[in-house]
C-alpha positions in Angstrom: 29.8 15.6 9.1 32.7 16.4 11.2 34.2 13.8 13.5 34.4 13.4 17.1 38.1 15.3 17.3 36.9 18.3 15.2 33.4 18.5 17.5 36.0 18.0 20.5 38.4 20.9 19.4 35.7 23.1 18.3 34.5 23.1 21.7 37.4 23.6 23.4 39.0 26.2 21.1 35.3 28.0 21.3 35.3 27.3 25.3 38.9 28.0 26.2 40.4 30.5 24.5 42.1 31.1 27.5 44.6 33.9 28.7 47.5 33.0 31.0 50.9 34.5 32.1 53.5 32.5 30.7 54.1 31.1 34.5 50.4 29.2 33.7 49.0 30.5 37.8 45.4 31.3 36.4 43.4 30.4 33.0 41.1 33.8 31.9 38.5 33.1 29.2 38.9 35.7 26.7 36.2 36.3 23.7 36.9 33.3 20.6 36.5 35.4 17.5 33.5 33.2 16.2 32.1 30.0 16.3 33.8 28.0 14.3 36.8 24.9 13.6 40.2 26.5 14.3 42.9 25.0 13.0 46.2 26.6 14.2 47.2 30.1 16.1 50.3 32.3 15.6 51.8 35.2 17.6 54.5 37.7 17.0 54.9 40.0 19.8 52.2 42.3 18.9 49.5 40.2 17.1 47.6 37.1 18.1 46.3 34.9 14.8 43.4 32.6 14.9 42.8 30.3 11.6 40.2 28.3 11.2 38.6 25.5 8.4 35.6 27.3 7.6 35.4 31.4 8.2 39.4 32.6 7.1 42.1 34.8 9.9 41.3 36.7 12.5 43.6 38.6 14.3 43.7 40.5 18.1 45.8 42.9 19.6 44.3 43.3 22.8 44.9 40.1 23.7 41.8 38.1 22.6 39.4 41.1 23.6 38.6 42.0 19.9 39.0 40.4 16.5 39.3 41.5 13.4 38.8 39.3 10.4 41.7 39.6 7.9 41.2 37.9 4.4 41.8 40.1 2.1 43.9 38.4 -1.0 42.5 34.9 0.4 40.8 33.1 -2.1 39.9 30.5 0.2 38.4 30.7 3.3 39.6 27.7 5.0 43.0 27.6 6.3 45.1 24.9 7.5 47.8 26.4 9.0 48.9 29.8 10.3 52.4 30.7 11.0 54.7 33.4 12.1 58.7 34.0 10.5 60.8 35.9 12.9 63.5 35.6 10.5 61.5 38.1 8.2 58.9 39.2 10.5 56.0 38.2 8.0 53.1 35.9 8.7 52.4 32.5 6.3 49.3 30.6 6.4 48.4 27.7 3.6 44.7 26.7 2.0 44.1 23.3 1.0 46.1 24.9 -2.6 48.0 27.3 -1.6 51.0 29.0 0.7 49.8 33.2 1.0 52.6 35.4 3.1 51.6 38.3 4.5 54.1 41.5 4.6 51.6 44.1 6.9 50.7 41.9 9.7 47.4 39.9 7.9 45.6 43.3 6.0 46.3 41.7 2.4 47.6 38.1 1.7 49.7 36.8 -1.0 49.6 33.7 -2.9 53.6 33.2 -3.1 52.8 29.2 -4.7 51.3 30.0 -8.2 53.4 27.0 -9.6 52.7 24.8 -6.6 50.0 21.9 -8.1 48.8 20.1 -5.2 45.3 20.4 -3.9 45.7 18.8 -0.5 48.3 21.3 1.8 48.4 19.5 5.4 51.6 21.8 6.8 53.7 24.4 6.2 57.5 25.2 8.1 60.7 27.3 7.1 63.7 26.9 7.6 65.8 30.2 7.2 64.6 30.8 3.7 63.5 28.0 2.5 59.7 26.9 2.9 58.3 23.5 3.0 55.0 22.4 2.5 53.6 18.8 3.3 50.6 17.7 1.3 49.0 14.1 0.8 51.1 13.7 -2.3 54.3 14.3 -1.1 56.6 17.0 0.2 57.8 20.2 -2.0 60.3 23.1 -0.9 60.6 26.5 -2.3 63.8 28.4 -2.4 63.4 31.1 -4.0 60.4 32.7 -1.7 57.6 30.5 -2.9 58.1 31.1 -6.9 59.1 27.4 -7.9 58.4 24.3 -5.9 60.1 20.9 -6.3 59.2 17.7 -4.8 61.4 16.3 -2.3 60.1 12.7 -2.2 63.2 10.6 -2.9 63.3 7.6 0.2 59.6 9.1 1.6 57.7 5.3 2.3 54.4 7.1 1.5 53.4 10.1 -0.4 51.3 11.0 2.3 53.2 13.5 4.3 51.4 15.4 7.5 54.0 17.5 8.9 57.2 18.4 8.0 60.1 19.9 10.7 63.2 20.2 10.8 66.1 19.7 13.6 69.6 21.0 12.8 70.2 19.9 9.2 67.6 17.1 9.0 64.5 17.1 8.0 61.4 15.2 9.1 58.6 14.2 8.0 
């Protein structure tokens, strides 16, 4: 049963999927790719990406016209979180298990976590070239492209971590 926020967010993602000029003068409502719980949007300049809990990626780039469903390499259809690198111009999204990058704009997916153990991803962010993920037992960072993981827990008051950011050289979660 999903809870009042997700029934909330469903509607409005599904309802306002809106288009605007970055000055905000006039919301357009532009085609949702289905109906379904999405859970975070990226953009580079020439892609729009929808992720969602139950139905994988889909991508536009006519601006919300069209979608195209891109999981190929995904081995789970729900995705947390959906993000775009400008550093290296790829796309990253994360499953409850796993951090996938994609190098061609969301046609195939790679799992770049095989030695990441955690079942319970909640966020993803990067940080030049170093990745962070934020799960329910604690916080992990990859620097060597998402090969090796190591926990960075030391000082956290619970191993429950949300969201991880970071501002200048700090770190928060």
């Amino acid at each position: 049963m999903k809870t009042n926020f997700q029934l909330i967010t469903k509607v409005l993602f599904v309802t306002y999927l809106l288009n605007s000029s970055l000055l905000f003068s006039q919301w357009v409502i532009t085609n949702a790719p289905v109906s379904c719980y999405y859970t975070s949007l990226a953009a580079n300049s020439q892609y729009l990406f929808v992720a969602s809990s139950d139905s994988g990626i889909y991508r536009t780039s006519d601006d919300g016209e069209s979608w195209v469903k891109v999981n190929n390499g995904l081995s789970s259809l729900s995705i947390g979180y959906i993000m775009y690198h400008p550093i290296d111009g790829h796309f990253y999204c994360t499953s409850h298990e796993k951090v996938y990058k994609s190098t061609d704009f969301g046609d195939s997916w790679i799992n770049i976590s095989p030695s990441l153990s955690v079942s319970d991803i909640r966020h993803l962010h990067i940080k030049d070239s170093i990745l962070f993920v934020s799960t329910y037992s604690g916080a992990y960072r990859s620097t060597d492209g998402g090969a090796h993981w190591e926990p960075i827990n030391n000082g956290l008051t619970s191993p429950h971590v949300f969201v991880i950011k970071h501002k200048d050289n700090f770190l928060f979660a």
